[in-house]
Structures are given as structure tokens and as C-alpha cells.
C-alpha positions in Angstrom: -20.9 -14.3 0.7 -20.1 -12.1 -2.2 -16.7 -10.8 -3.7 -17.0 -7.5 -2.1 -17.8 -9.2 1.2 -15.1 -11.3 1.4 -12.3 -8.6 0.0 -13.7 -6.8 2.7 -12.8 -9.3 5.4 -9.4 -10.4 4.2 -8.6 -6.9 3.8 -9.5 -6.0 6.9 -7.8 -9.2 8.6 -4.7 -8.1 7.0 -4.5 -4.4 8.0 -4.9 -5.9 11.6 -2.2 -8.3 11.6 0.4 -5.7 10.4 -0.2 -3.2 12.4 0.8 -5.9 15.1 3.4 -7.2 13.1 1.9 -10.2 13.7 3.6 -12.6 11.4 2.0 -15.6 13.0 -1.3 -14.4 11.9 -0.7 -13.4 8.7 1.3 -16.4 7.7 -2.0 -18.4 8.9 -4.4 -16.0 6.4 -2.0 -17.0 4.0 -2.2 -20.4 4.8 -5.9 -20.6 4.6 -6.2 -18.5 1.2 -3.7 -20.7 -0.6 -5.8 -23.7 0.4 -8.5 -21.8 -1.0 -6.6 -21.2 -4.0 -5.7 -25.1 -4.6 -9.1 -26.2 -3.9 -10.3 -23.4 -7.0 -7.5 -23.2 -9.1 -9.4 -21.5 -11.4 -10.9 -19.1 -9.2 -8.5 -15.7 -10.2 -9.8 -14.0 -6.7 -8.8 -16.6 -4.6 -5.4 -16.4 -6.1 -5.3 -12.8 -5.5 -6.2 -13.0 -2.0 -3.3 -15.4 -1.5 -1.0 -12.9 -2.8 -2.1 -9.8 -0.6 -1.7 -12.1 2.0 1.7 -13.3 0.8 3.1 -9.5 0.1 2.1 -8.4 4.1 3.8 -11.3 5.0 6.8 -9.9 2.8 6.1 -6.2 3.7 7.5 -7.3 7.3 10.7 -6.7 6.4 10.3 -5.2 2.9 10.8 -8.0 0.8 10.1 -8.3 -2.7 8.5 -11.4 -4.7 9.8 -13.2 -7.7 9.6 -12.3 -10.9 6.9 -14.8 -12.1 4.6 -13.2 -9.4 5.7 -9.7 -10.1 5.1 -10.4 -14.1 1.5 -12.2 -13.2 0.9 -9.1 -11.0 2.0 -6.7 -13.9 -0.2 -8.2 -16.3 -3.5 -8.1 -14.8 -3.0 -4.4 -13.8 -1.7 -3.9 -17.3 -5.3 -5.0 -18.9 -7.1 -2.4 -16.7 -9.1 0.1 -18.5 -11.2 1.3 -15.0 -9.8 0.9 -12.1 -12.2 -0.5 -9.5 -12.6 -1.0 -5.9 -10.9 -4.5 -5.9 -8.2 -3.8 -8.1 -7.4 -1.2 -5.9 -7.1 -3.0 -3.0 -5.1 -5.7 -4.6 -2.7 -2.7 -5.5 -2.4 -1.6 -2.3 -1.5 -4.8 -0.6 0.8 -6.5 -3.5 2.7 -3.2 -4.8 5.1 -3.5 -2.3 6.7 -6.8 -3.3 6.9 -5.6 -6.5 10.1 -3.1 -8.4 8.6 -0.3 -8.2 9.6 1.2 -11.4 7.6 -1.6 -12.8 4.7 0.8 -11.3 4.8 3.8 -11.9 2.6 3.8 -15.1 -0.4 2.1 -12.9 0.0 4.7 -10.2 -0.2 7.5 -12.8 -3.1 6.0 -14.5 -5.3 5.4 -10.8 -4.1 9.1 -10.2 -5.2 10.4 -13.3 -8.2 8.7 -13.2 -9.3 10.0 -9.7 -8.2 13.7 -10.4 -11.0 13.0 -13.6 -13.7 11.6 -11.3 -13.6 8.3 -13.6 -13.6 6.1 -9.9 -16.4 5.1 -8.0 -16.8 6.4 -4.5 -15.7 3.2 -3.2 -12.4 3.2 -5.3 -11.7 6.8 -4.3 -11.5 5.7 -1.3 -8.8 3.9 -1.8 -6.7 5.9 -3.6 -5.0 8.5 -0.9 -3.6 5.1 1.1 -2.5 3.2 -2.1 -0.6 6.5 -3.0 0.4 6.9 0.3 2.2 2.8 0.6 3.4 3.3 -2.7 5.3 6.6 -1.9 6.7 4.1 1.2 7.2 2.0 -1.1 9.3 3.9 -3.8 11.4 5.2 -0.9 12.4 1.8 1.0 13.4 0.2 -2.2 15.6 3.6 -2.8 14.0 4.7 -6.3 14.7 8.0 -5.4 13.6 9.7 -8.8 10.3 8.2 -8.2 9.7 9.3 -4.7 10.9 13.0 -5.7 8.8 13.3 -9.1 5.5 12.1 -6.7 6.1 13.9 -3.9 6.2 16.8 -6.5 3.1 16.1 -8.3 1.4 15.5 -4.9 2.6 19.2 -3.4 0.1 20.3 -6.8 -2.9 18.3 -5.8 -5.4 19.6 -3.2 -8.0 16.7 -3.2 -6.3 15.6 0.1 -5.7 18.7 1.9 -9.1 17.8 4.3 -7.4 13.7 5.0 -5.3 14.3 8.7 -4.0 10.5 7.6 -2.7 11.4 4.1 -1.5 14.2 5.6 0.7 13.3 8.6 1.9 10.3 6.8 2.9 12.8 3.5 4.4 14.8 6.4 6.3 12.0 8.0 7.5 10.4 5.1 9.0 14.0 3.8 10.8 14.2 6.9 12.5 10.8 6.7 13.1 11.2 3.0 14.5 15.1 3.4 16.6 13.4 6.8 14.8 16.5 9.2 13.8 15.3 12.4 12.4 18.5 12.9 9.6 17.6 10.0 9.4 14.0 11.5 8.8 15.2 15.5 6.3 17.2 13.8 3.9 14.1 12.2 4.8 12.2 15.4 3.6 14.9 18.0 0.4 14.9 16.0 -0.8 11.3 16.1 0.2 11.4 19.6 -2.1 14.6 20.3 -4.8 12.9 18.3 -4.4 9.5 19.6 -3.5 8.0 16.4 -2.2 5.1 17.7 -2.1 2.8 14.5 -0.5 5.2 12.7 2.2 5.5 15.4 2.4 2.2 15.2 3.2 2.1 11.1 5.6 4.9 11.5 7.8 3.1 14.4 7.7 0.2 11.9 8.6 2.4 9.0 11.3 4.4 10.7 13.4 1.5 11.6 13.8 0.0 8.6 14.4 2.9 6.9 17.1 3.9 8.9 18.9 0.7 8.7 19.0 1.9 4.6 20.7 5.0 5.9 
């Protein structure tokens, strides 16, 4: 099965389990990829699955890894020139249990190279949820100047305008960031008119631990 295949399952594996909360299953994906990743120590993939399986785990209660993953993390993203499909996705499920002001260079460079059409299809994909869990992100471990400059650059950007996700999250995230209920009734009545019930899901989750920050 190729690379693209198996990202594809794992990833998929994992967005399951958290939307659950299921920290039985994700520790057992974690379980099986670190095997994986002893048996083929030299196989950098493995590896990387182990950690987006290690930073759900983490992202159940917002926890962030040490800082010998964090530096290994840094310094693959730091030797992108392109950013592809599967460095994209290991973004998006490792970013959180790293500082995010360790980041925010590698979110403006996968921005910037979207708003240039320098991505493949695939990749762009990606791109309105790895901004969207990195805004999440920036505002759970309280790097406020971070979440206000990207919220800002965002309000400039139309690409999304079309995404109901992107939008309803950018929506509810505003409204817990800006403390109006008004703004966060708002997202919540629409995933509940449109059935979103994921989403729902990932706000409940994200709402409670935000407000024990408060």
C-alpha cells in the first residue's frame, strides 16, 4: 500500500477517534505506529505517523510535547521548500503539541504559498483546516498576538468565503476569543440547522477547555 494510502488511513483513524474523544483508541493507533516505528527505525514516515498519533492523544487535553520532539518537528518543516500533501497533514495533527510561536513562520509560508497557487489540489485541501486548528491552537495556549494578527489577515482573504466549515468554526472561534455568546449561539445554531454534528462535537470539546483558561 503506498504512502498516500496509508496517510490516508491513519489520518482518517485519527480524526474519528477524536471526535469521540476516544483516548482508548487513539492510544492503541499510537501503540501500533510506534511498533511500526521500532521495527523501521529508519523509516522517517513511520516515525511521523507515531507522532500525529501521539499529538491527538495530547490534543485531549491540550498538552504540549517536549522539546526534543518539538525541535525534531521544527526541523523537518524548516527544510521545506513546497509544501505538499503529507507535510500538511503532519502539520495539522502535530502543531498542537508544539509552542506555537515556534510556528508561525510555517503557517505564513503554507498561507502564502496557497494565496500563490504554488500547492497542489490535494494540499489545498488541507490548508483551510490546518489554519483553522492552528488558530485553535494559538488561542488555547494564550498567544494572543498571534491569534489577533491571523484573525486579521484572514478577515482580508476571500478564498474561503464558499467553506460553511471554515466559516462556522472562524465564526465560533471569534466568539470565544472576543467572549460574545451572541457570536458563539450564532456558529452553534448553524451546525445544529445543518446537522453538523462533528463539528458540534469539536466545539463542545473546544468550549470547555477554553473556558477553564478563562
Amino acid at each position: 500500500m503506498g504512502k498516500k494510502n496509508n496517510l490516508d488511513l491513519i489520518k482518517s483513524a485519527l480524526e474519528q477517534a477524536y471526535v469521540k474523544q476516544d483516548k482508548v483508541a487513539l492510544q492503541h493507533i499510537y501503540d501500533v505506529a510506534q511498533d511500526k516505528t521500532i521495527e523501521q527505525p529508519d523509516n522517517l514516515t513511520r516515525r511521523h505517523f507515531a507522532l500525529m498519533a501521539k499529538s491527538t492523544l495530547y490534543r485531549l487535553d491540550y498538552a504540549l510535547a517536549s522539546e526534543l520532539i518539538q525541535r525534531e518537528l521544527i526541523d523537518y518543516f524548516f527544510a521545506i521548500d513546497n509544501w505538499q500533501y503529507y507535510d500538511l497533514c503532519l502539520f495539522f495533527f502535530v502543531h498542537n503539541m508544539i509552542n506555537v510561536e515556534k510556528l508561525k513562520p510555517y503557517i505564513n509560508d503554507i498561507l502564502n504559498q496557497y494565496l500563490n497557487n504554488k500547492l497542489s489540489t490535494a494540499a489545498s485541501n488541507m490548508v483551510a483546516p490546518t489554519l483553522i486548528a492552528f488558530l485553535e491552537s494559538t488561542m488555547l495556549q494564550q498567544k494572543t498576538t498571534i491569534t489577533q494578527s491571523l484573525f486579521l489577515r484572514l478577515d482580508f482573504i476571500d478564498h474561503f468565503e464558499q467553506d460553511m466549515t471554515f466559516q462556522t468554526w472562524l465564526l465560533f472561534l471569534r466568539g470565544l476569543f472576543e467572549n460574545n455568546k451572541t457570536t458563539i449561539h450564532e456558529a452553534y445554531n448553524i451546525v445544529r440547522s445543518l446537522h453538523m454534528t462533528q463539528l458540534q462535537k469539536l466545539f463542545d470539546h473546544t468550549i470547555k477547555y477554553y473556558q477553564l483558561l478563562s
